[in-house]
TISE-847812 format. One record per residue (C-alpha): x, y, z. Coordinates in steps of 0.25 Angstrom, whole numbers, plus 5000, padded with zeros to 4 digits. Layout:
BEGIN
XYZ...
//
This chain:
BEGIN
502849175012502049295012501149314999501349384987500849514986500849594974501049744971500549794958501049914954500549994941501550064933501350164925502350294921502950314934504450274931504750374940504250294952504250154948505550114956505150174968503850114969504449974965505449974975504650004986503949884983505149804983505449854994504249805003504449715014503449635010504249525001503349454993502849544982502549534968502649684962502049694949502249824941501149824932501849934919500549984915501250014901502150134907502750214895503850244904504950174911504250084920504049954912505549954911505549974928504649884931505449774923506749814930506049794943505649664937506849624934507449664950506149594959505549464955504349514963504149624952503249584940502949684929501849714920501749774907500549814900499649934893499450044899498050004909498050104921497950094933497049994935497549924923498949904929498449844942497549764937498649704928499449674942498249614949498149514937499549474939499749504953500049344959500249414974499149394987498949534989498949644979499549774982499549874972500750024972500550114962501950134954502350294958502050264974502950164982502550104996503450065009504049955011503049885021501949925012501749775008501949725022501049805028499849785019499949625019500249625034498949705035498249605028498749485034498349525048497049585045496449495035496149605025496149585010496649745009497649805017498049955014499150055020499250225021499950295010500750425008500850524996502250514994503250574984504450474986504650484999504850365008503650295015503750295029503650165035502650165047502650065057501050065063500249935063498950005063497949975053496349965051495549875044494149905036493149815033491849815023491149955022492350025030493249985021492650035008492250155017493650215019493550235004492750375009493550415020494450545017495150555007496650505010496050395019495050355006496250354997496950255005495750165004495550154989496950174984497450024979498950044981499050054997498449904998498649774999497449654993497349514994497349464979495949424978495249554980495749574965495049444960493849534955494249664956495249764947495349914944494749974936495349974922495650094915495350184927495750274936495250284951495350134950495650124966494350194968493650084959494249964965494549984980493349974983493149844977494449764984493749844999492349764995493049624992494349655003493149685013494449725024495549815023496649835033497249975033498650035037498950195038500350165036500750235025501550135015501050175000501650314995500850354984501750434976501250564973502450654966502250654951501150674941500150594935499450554946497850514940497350614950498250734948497350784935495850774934495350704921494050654917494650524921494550534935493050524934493350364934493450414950491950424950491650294942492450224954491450294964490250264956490650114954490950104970489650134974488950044965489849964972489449994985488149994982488049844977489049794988488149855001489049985003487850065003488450125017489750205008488850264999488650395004490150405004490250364991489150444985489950564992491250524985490750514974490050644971491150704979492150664968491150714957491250854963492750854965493050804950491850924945492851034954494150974947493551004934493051144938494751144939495251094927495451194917494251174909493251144920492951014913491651034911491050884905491650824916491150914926489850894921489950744922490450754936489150844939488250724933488950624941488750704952487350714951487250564948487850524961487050624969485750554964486450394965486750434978485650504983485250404994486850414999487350544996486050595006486750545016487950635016488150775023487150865020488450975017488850855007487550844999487451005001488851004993488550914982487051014980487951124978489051074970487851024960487251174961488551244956489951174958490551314958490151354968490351204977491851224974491851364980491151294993492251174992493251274994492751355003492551205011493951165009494451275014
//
């Protein structure tokens, strides 16, 4: 028989969706699953579905607890998960039927501890079920690299719900309790100890993307804990002999500080605390990083010199860039 893999899946206010994500993961081809809805103490329906699924599937086993997040809800799996593999499928999106199948038959046959597939913005509409075999496999500094490739292709990367793990890459690591960003904490981590990952373009997650109250649809002070994940990473890479992705992640970082600072010039009242913070941080990382950020384009550096000299006036630039 082939092994157990488990799917955890957080549930939290989405009793809309619920169904539709649980029945594409009954519906995968891949049999032997363990599906454990994880009721992160949802004030709506969703306790009750979960224990109606229960009740259908033996393979489905429910969770309830207080409200943790997140990170709190998949943690909560991970400790009861009894599967090889883990695969984790946020509880608004849903996934085609092979998605299972093709991540462990990516595994089998190249020996990786992660395997990971392509996904789509969706808003309920079927997945399409692509046929190609092709895949790519990183290894070591490559891997973690494609963490800083653009943007779409970096988000496949560090995303935990398009992927497949063996087990015991969760022996020693969790998320981040009590935060958000926490794929940007952690996928780092599972790439250090999987050390290969085999890769698939086909696109089998849909990530839901049709209703409100998505963590990145308003800015807050809280997504500042994006930052905290970037600062922890490159301590990170430093002790771990990554040195070579510092300049990447230097740029990243001080990147994100002057994107959050422009999204508070937008908010109504400018946020001013926190745009000082951010200017602070932004200075801290320059200096940190001196030794890496000076090996970026000279129009790099030139940009962060002027957004330091009047931030006004680097948005008018941006603009102009963009357009």
């Amino acid at each position: 028989m082939e092994p157990l893999i488990s799917i955890i899946v957080p549930v939290y206010q989405v009793e809309e969706y619920l169904a539709r994500c649980v029945e594409s993961l009954l519906s995968q081809t891949y049999k032997n699953l363990e599906i454990i809805l994880v009721d992160d103490g949802s004030p709506d329906g969703c306790p009750k579905i979960c224990d109606q699924y229960a009740e259908k599937d033996a393979r489905i086993r429910v969770i309830h607890q207080e409200n943790a997040g997140l990170s709190g809800a998949r943690n909560a799996g991970i400790d009861r998960a009894e599967g090889e593999y883990l695969a984790f499928v946020d509880s608004d999106d849903y996934v085609a039927a092979n998605f299972i199948r093709t991540l462990y038959d990516l595994i089998t046959e190249t020996g990786c501890a992660i395997s990971q597939c392509g996904f789509s913005y969706v808003q309920g509409e079927p997945l399409r079920s692509e046929k190609s075999r092709s895949y790519r496999v990183y290894r070591g500094e490559s891997l973690l690299e494609q963490l800083y490739g653009p943007e779409e292709s970096a988000t496949r990367f560090v995303v935990a719900w398009n992927k497949l793990y063996r087990r015991e890459l969760f022996e020693k690591i969790r998320y981040p309790q009590g935060r958000i960003h926490e794929d940007e904490a952690t996928t780092y981590r599972l790439f250090h100890e999987g050390k290969k990952l085999a890769a698939t373009d086909r696109e089998l997650y849909g990530y839901y993307t049709d209703h409100a109250g998505s963590i990145t649809a308003v800015f807050s002070e809280k997504r500042l804990q994006w930052l905290l994940a970037h600062e922890e990473r490159i301590l990170f890479f430093n002790e771990n002999g990554y040195e070579r992705l510092l300049p990447k992640a230097y740029r990243k970082l001080c990147d994100a500080c002057i994107t959050f600072y422009l999204r508070c010039m937008d908010q109504e009242n400018e946020m001013p605390e926190l745009r000082r913070k951010l200017m602070e941080d932004l200075k801290r990382y320059l200096l940190e990083g001196a030794k890496w950020i000076r090996k970026l384009p000279l129009r790099t550096r030139a940009g962060y010199r002027i957004f330091l000299a009047n931030p006004a006036i680097f948005a008018v630039l941006l603009r102009k860039v963009q357009k």
